[in-house]
Structures are given as C-alpha cells and as structure tokens.
GUTIGU-328230 format. One record per residue (C-alpha): z, y, x. Coordinates in steps of 0.02 Angstrom, whole numbers, padded with zeros to 5 digits, always signed. Last residue first. Layout:
// GUTIGU-328230
ZYX/...
END
This chain:
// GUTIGU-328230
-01284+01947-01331/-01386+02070-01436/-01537+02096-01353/-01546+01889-01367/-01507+01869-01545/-01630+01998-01561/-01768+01879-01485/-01740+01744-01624/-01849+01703-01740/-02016+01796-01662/-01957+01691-01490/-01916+01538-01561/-02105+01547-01644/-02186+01595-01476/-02096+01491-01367/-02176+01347-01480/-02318+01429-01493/-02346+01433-01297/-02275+01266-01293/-02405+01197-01410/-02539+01289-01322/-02495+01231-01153/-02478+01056-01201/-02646+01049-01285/-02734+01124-01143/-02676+01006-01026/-02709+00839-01121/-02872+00909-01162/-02907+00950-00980/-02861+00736-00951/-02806+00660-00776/-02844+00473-00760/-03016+00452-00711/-02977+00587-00571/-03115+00631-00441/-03128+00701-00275/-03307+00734-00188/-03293+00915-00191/-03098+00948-00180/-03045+01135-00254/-03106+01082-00432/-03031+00894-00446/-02897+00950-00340/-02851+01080-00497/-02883+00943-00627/-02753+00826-00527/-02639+00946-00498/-02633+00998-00675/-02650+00835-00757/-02468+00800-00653/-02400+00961-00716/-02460+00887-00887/-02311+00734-00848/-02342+00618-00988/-02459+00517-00874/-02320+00464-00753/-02240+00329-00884/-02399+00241-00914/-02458+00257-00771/-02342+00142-00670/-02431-00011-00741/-02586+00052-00651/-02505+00045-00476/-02495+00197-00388/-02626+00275-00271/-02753+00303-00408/-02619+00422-00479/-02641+00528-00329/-02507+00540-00212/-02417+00700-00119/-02407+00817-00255/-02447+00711-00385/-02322+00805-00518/-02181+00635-00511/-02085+00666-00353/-02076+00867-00378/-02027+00856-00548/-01866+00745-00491/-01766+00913-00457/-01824+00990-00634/-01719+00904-00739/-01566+00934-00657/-01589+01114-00670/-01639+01105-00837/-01472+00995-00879/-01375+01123-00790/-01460+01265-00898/-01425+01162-01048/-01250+01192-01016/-01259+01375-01090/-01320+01322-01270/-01398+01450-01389/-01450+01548-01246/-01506+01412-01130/-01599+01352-01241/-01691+01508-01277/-01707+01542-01083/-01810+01363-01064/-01895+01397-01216/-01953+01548-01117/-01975+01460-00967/-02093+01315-01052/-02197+01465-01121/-02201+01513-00942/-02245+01373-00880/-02377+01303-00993/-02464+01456-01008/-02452+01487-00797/-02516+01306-00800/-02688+01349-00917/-02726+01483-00815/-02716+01385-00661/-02807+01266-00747/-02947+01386-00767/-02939+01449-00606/-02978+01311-00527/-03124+01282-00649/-03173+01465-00589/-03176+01409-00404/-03274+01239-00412/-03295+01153-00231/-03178+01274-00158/-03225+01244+00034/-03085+01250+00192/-03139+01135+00323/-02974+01132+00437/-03017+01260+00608/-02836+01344+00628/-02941+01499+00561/-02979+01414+00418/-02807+01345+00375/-02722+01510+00398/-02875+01601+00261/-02810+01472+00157/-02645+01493+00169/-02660+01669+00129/-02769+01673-00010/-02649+01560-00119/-02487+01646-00043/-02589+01794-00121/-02628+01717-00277/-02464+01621-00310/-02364+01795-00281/-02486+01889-00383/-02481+01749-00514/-02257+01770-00508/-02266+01946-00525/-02385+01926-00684/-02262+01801-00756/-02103+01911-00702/-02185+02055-00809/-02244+01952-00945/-02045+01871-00978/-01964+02027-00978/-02064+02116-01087/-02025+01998-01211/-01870+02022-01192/-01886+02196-01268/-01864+02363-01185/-01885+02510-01295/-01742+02555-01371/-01635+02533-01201/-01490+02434-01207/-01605+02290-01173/-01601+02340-00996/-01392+02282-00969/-01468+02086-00992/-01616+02104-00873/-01553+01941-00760/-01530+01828-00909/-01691+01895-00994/-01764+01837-00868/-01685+01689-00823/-01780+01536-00916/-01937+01649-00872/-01896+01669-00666/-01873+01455-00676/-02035+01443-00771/-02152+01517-00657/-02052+01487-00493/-02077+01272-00552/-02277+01309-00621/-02311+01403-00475/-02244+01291-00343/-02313+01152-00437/-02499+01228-00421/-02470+01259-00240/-02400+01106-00192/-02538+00979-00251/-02693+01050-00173/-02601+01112-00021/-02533+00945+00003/-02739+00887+00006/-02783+01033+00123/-02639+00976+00241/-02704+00776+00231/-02874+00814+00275/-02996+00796+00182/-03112+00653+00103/-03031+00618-00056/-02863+00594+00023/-02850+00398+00017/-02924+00404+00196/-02931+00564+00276/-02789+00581+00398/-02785+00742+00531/-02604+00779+00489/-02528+00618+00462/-02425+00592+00302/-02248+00619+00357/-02313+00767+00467/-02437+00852+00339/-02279+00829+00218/-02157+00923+00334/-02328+01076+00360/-02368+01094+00186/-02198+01093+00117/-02143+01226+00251/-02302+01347+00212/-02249+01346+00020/-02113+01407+00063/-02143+01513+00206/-02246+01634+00128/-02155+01704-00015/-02016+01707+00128/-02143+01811+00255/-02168+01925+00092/-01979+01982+00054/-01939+01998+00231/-02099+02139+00236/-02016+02211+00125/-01820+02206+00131/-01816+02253-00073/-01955+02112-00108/-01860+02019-00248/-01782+02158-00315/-01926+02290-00283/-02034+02176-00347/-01965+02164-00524/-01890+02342-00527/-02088+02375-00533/-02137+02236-00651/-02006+02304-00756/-02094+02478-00762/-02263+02411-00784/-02193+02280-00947/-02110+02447-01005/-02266+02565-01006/-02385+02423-01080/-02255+02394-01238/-02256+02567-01257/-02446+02562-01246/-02470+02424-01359/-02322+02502-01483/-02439+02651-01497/-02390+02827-01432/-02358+02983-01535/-02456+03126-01435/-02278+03244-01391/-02367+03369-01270/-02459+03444-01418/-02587+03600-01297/-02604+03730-01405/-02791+03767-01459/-02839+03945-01373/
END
C-alpha cells in the first residue's frame, strides 16, 4: 500500500483562494452577525431611496422617465450608485479594518479587497432580485429589456469601484486626512450620478461639467439596458470602460509598489 502524503504543497492560487474564502466568511459574519437584522438593513437602504424619491417625484409619473414609472426609474439610478459608493467605501477600509490579519503569512491585502468586492456583488445582487420581485408583486411593469448588457456595466462599475477603493485605501495610507477629503468628496456624488435626472433633463451647457462623472455613464448605460424604449445620446461604454481599466491599473501598480508598506503599518 502507497502512503497516503498529507502535506501536497499548495499553489499560491489556491492559498490565495483559501484566504480570500476565509475573509469573505469573517466578512459576513461582521456585517451580518444579528442575521436576519443584517439582511432587512441591506434591504432597507436602497428600499428608503426608492420609496422618498418615488414621493418627491410622483409615484405613478411617466413623462420624462422613458416610459415607466417613476420607482422603476429611481431603481435604475440608485442601485448602480449604491454599489459603486459601498463598493469603494468597504475597499478604501479594508485593509484598515483587517489590520491585526496581516500578521498572518498568508493573508495579503489583496485578499482583503476581493473578498469585500464579492460580498459587496452578492449584496447588490440580492437587494437587486429582491426589489424587483417587491415591485412585481405590488403590480409596477417590471421587464429587463437587455439583461447581460446590464450586467456588463455592472461589471464594468464593480472595476471602477473597487480599483477606485483601493487607491482610495492607498491614499489614505500615505496621507490620513485624505480620508476626510474622500468623505467629502463623495457626499455630492449622489446629486451629480443621474440618479434622479437624466442628462437630457439638464440643460446642454451643464454637460460639460456632468459628463466627467463615469458613475453617471453607468447609470445611464445600465437604464439604457433595464429600460426598453430609453435611450442616452450622451452616455459613452468607451468612456466607461476606459475609466475602469485605468483605475484598475492604476490600483494595480500602487498596489504591486506598495502593499508591504501596508502589512507593515
């Protein structure tokens, strides 16, 4: 009989695999510790924006909205912000928040950073579903005109996000005020990502200041999927795509430069 080698020399991909599952673990057990408390607040936030902008805006209105009513439309807009803003906030703090882990041989920052962005797509995804499924059954008419383009810029925000996170916790890193600044710079995102406007809604003059924004292209790209008949002249997929891959090797480069600076603060 062959003896059995218990110690099989494992590859840095499944190392890496091991610890990314093990965070993601301590991940939701932090932020869902009272359980089923955890989930009714993953729900309500997005279900509160929805509902105080369906007021201000008229519930059952269709006009300007691309033909639906007003709560699918806010639904449209607050969902993908909602993942890009929890995306990058839980990046910029991750390794903040997993400081005493690095101790460990094994766990990196970067481990850090892809298990809160996988906890943060499960969250968007089931919120996502769950809304949704709320709407129909309240009677609104709920139809994904193009599901896998809407998934596509959904892919393309949680690269822009989290790459923008990760800077985000670099910065923050080399200089601890920045993560006022951040802060700061984020409260206005809301007002300026199309959440509750399209940018045929503002005047064209405007544009050229709100088109820089490629949460803005997002929410614009993503309605143009979910929405059958609405379209954006202004919004560009190039625009997006080019962001999020400049960010991502942005984030990328600091990251290769500098992540033991970070395990070692």
């Amino acid at each position: 009989m062959h003896s059995v080698n218990h110690h099989v020399k494992r590859t840095p991909l499944i190392v890496m695999r091991d610890v990314t599952f093990a965070l993601f673990l301590r991940e939701i057990k932090t932020r869902f510790g009272a359980f089923r408390l955890g989930i009714f607040w993953a729900l309500a936030e997005p279900m509160a924006h929805v509902l105080i902008f369906s007021v201000i805006f008229g519930v059952r209105a269709r006009e300007g909205f691309g033909g639906v009513e007003t709560p699918i439309f806010i639904y449209t807009g607050i969902m993908p912000f909602l993942l890009f803003q929890n995306l990058f906030n839980q990046c910029k703090n991750a390794c903040k928040a997993n400081q005493g882990l690095f101790h460990y041989r094994y766990v990196k920052p970067i481990n850090t950073f892809i298990a809160r962005s996988i906890l943060e797509t499960g969250i968007f995804l089931f919120t996502s579903a769950c809304l949704l499924a709320l709407f129909f059954w309240v009677g609104y008419q709920v139809a994904i005109n193009d599901i896998l383009y809407c998934f596509m810029i959904v892919f393309l925000l949680i690269v822009l996000s989290a790459s923008l996170g990760m800077i985000g916790a670099f910065m923050v890193d080399f200089f601890p005020e920045s993560d006022k600044i951040l802060s700061i710079a984020m409260k206005p995102m809301m007002f300026i990502s199309g959440i509750f406007f399209t940018l045929d809604m503002i005047p064209p003059q405007y544009h050229v200041y709100l088109i820089w924004n490629p949460v803005l292209h997002a929410v614009e790209l993503f309605r143009t999927g979910f929405i059958q008949y609405f379209e954006t002249a202004h919004a560009s997929l190039f625009y997006l795509f080019v962001c999020s891959l400049t960010s991502l090797f942005i984030a990328l480069r600091l990251y290769r430069s500098h992540w033991t600076r970070m395990v070692a603060t």
